[in-house]
C-alpha positions as a printed Julia matrix, in Angstrom:
79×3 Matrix{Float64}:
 48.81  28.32  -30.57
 47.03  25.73  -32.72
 43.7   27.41  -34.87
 41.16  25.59  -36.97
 39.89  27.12  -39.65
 36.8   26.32  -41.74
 36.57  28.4   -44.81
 33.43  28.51  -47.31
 33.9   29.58  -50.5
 30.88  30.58  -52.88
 30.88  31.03  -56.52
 34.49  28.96  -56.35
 35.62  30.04  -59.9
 35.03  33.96  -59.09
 37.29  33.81  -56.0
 39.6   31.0   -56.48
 42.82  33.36  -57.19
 42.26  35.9   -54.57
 41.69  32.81  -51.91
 44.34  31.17  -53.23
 46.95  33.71  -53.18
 45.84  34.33  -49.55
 46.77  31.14  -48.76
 50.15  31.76  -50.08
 50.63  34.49  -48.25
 50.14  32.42  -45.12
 51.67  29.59  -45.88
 54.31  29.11  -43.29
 51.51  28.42  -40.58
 49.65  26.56  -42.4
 50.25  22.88  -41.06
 47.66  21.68  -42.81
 45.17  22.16  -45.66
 42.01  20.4   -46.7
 40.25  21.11  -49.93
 36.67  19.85  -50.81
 34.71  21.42  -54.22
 31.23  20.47  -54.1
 31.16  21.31  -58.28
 27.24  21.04  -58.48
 26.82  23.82  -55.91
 29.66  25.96  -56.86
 31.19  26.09  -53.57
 33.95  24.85  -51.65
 34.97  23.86  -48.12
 38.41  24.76  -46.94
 39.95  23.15  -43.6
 43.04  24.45  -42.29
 45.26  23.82  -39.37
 46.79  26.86  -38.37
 50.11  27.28  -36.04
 50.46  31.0   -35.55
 49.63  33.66  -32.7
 46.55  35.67  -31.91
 47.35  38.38  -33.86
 48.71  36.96  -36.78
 45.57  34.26  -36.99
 43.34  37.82  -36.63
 45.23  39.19  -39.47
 44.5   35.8   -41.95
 41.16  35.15  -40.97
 39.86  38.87  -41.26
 41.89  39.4   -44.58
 39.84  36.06  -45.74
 36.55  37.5   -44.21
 36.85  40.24  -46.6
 36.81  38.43  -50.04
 33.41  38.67  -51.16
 31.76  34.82  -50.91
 33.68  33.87  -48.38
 32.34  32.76  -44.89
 35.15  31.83  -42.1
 35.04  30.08  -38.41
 38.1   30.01  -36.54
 38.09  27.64  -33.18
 41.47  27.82  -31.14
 42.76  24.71  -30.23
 43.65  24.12  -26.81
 46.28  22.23  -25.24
């Protein structure tokens, strides 16, 4: 199952490593990853194309959900 995720991140430098480290975490289903700072705003937008099952994308995306500044939408892809 294909999942896009859209991750906001607020106050970027203050969460950067935690996000980041995430991401590492989860990096075998990760097929793809978009990064966009927006410096004068201190935030950043985070696309992802995720190949993993239900539970698994439940797992990432709550874990993410939980980081203080962080806002995340996940849309299942269908075939």
């Amino acid at each position: 199952m294909y999942y896009l995720l859209n991750i906001l991140v607020e106050n970027r430098e203050a969460v950067y490593r935690e996000v980041n480290e995430l991401l590492h975490q989860y990096a075998k289903y990760i097929e793809l990853r978009v990064g966009y700072p927006v410096k004068e705003e201190d935030v950043g937008i985070i696309i992802l194309i995720i190949k993993a099952d239900n539970d698994t994308m439940g797992a990432f995306s709550g874990k993410l959900g939980q980081i203080k500044g962080i806002r995340v939408k996940s849309i299942m892809i269908k075939r």
